[in-house]
KETOR-543289 format. One line per field, with one value per residue (C-alpha): residue number from 0; residue in one letter; x, y, z. Coordinates in Angstrom, 1 decimal. Layout:
// residues N
nr = NUM ... $
rest = a ... $
c1 = X ... $
c2 = Y ... $
c3 = Z ... $
***
This chain:
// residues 246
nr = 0 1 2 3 4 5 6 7 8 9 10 11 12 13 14 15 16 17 18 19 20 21 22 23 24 25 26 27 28 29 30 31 32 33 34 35 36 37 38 39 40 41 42 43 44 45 46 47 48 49 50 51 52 53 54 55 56 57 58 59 60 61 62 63 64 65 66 67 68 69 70 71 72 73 74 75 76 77 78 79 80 81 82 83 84 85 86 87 88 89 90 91 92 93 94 95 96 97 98 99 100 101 102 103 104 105 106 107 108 109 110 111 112 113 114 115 116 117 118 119 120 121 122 123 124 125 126 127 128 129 130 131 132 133 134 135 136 137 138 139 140 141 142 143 144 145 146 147 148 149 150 151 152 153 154 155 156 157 158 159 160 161 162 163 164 165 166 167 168 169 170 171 172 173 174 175 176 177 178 179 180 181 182 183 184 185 186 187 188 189 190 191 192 193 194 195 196 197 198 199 200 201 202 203 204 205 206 207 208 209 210 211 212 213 214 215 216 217 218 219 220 221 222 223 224 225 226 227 228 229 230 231 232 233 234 235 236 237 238 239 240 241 242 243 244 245 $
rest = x x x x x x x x x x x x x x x x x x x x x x x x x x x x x x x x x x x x x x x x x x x x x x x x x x x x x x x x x x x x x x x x x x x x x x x x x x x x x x x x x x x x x x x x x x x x x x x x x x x x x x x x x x x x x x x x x x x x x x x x x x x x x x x x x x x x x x x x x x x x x x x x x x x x x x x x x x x x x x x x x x x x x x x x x x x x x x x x x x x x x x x x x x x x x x x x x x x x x x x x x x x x x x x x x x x x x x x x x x x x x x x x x x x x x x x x x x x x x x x x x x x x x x $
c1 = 113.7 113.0 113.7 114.6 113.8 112.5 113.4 112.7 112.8 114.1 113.4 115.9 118.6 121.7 122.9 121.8 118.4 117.7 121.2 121.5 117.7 118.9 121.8 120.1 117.9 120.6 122.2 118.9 119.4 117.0 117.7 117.4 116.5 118.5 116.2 117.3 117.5 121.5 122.4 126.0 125.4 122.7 124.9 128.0 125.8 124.2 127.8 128.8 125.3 125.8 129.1 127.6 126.6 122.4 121.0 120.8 120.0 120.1 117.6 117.6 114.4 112.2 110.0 107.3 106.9 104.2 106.3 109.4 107.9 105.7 109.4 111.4 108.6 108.3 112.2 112.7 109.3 111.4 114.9 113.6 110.2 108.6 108.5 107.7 109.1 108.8 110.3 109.1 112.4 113.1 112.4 113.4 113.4 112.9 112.5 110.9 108.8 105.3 105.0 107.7 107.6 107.5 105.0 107.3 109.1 106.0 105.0 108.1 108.3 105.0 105.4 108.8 107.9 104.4 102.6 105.9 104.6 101.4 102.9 105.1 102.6 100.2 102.2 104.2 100.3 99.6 102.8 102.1 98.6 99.1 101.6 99.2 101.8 103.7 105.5 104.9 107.1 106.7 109.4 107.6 108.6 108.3 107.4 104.4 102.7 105.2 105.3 108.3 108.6 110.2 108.7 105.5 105.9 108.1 105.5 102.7 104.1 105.1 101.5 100.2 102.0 100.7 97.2 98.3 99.6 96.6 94.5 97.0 96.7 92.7 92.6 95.3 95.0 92.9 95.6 98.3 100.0 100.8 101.4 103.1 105.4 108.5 108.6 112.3 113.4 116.7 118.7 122.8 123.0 125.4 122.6 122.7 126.6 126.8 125.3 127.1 127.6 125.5 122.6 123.2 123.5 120.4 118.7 119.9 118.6 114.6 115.5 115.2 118.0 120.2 121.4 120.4 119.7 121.5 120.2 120.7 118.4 115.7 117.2 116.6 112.7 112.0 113.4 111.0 108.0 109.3 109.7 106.7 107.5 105.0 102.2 100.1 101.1 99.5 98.5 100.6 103.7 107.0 108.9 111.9 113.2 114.8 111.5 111.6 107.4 105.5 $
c2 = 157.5 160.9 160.2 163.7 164.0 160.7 158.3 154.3 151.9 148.5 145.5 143.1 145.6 144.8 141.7 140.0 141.0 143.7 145.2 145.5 147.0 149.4 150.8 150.3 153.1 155.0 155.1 156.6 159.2 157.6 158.8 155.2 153.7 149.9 147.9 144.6 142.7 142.4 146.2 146.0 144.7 147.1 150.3 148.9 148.7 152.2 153.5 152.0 153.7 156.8 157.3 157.5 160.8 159.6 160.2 157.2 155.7 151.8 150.5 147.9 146.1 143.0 143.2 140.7 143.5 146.0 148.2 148.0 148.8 151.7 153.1 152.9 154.0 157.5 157.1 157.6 160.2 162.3 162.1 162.2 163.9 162.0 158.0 157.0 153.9 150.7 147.5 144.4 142.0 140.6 136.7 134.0 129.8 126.9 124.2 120.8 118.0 118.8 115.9 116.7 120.6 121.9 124.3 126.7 126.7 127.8 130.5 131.5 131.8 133.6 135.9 137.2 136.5 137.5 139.3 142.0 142.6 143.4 145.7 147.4 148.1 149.7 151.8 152.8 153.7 156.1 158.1 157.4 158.2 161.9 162.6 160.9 159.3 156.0 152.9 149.2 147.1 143.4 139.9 137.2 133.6 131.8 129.2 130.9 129.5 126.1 125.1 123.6 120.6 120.7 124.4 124.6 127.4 129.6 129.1 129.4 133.0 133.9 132.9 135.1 138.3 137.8 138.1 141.0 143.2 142.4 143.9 146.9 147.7 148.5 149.9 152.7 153.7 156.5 157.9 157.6 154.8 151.8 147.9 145.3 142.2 140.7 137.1 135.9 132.8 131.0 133.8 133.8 134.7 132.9 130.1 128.7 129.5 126.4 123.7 121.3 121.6 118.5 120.3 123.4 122.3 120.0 123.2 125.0 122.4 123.7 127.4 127.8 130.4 128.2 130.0 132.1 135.0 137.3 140.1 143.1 141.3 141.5 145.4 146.5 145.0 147.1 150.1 150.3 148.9 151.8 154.8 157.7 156.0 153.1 154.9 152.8 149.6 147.9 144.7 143.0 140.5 140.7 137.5 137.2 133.5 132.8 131.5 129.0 129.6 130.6 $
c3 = 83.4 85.6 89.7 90.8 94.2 94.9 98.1 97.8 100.8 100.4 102.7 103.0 100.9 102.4 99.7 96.9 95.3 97.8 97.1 93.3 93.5 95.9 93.6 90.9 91.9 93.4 89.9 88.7 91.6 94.1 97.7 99.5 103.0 103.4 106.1 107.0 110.1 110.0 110.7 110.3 106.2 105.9 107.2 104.8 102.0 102.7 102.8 99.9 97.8 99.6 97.8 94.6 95.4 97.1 100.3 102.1 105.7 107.2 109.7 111.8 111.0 112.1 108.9 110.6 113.2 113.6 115.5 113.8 110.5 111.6 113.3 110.0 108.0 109.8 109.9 105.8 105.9 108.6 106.9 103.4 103.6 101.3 100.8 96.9 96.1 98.1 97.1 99.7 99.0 102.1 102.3 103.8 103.1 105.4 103.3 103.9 102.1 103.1 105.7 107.6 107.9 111.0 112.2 113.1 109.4 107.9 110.5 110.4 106.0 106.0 108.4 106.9 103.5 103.3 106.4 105.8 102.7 104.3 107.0 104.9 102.3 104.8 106.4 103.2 101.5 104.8 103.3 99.5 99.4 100.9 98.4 95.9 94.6 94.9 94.0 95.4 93.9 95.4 95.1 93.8 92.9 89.8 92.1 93.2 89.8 89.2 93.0 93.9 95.9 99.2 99.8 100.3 102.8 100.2 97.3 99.4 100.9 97.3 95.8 98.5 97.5 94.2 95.2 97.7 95.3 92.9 95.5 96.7 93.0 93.0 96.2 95.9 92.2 92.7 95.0 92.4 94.2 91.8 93.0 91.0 91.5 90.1 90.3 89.6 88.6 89.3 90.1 90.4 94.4 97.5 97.4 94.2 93.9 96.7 94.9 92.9 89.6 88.4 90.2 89.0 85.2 85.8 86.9 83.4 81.4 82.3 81.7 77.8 77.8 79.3 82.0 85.7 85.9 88.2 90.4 87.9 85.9 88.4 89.6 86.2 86.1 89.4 88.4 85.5 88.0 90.0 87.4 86.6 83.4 84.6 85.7 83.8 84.7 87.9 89.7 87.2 87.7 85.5 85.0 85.0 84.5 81.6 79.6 82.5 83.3 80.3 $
***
């Protein structure tokens, strides 16, 4: 897969997900922008990338800000003239049984989780669709088609990027600019490493490989999503949970 020249912005890229999809792409010679509302992670994890040999910057960023996303948008255009992939990662959970979630745990989820992916996508397109020429690769949930009980918020956000990037997808085509979504499953990150081991192996017992995945599973999916080698592939979702939704 052919990156020469290419710069990628990813939300939320300071740990887990957002990191291995970050040096994932760097290892494909990606120069990349780490946004994320802790600073101090994104900057170590842009140092760390950087010394592979990439460009790379960190941003402070409040992805459910207007403001904040139109200032590190025209950030990565001025340091790496050009803005072709963007991968939507950050998310957040507040997790509640329906009738006792607060009002302010679902605002909250959606705006992080979902309207970033809408501000982020618009302002990356402005970029994109100049160059004609760009990559919208969006985090989904395997529970945005299972549901999961005790977040309704997350599945609800997660459903709603599906339908988002179905509709990025048909209006940007005919500027070159591709939208699709990877919708993990249980995936090996600092969450699931603290729950018990019953849990966890009751967990394993629904995933037909028998096991979580880990984030260079889902790093590897995006960088596809994200290569010229995809060009033909949009508005779809790659899973990427163990046979766990069918």
């Amino acid at each position: 897969m052919e990156f020469k020249g290419q710069s990628a912005l990813v939300t939320g890229g300071a740990r887990g997900i957002g990191k291995s999809v970050a040096g994932a792409l760097a290892a494909k010679g990606v120069n990349v922008a780490i946004a994320d509302i802790d600073e101090a992670a994104a900057k170590e994890t842009a140092g760390e990338i950087e010394a592979t040999g990439v460009k790379t910057m960190a941003a402070k960023m409040d992805v459910s800000n207007a403001d904040d996303v139109a200032r590190v948008i025209s950030g990565v255009k001025e340091k790496f003239e050009r803005l072709d992939i963007l991968v939507n990662n950050a998310g957040i959970t507040r997790d509640g049984l329906l009738m006792r979630m607060k009002e302010e745990d679902w605002d909250s989820v959606i705006a992080i989780n979902l309207k970033s992916v809408f501000l982020c996508s618009k302002e990356a397109v402005k970029v994109m669709a100049k160059q004609r020429y760009g990559r919208i690769i969006n985090i989904a949930s395997v529970v945005a088609f299972m549901g999961n009980p005790g977040q309704a918020n997350y599945s609800a956000s997660k459903a709603g990027i599906v339908g988002l990037t179905k509709t990025t997808a048909r209006e940007y085509a005919s500027r070159g600019i591709t939208a699709n979504a990877v919708a993990p499953g249980f995936i090996m990150t600092a969450m699931t490493d603290a729950l018990p081991e019953n849990v966890k192996e009751e967990m394993k017992r629904v995933i037909p490989l028998g096991a979580f995945g880990t984030p260079e599973d889902v790093a590897s999916c995006v960088v596809f999503l994200a290569s010229p080698e995809a060009g033909y592939i949009t508005g779809q979702v790659l899973h990427v949970n163990g046979g766990m939704y069918m």
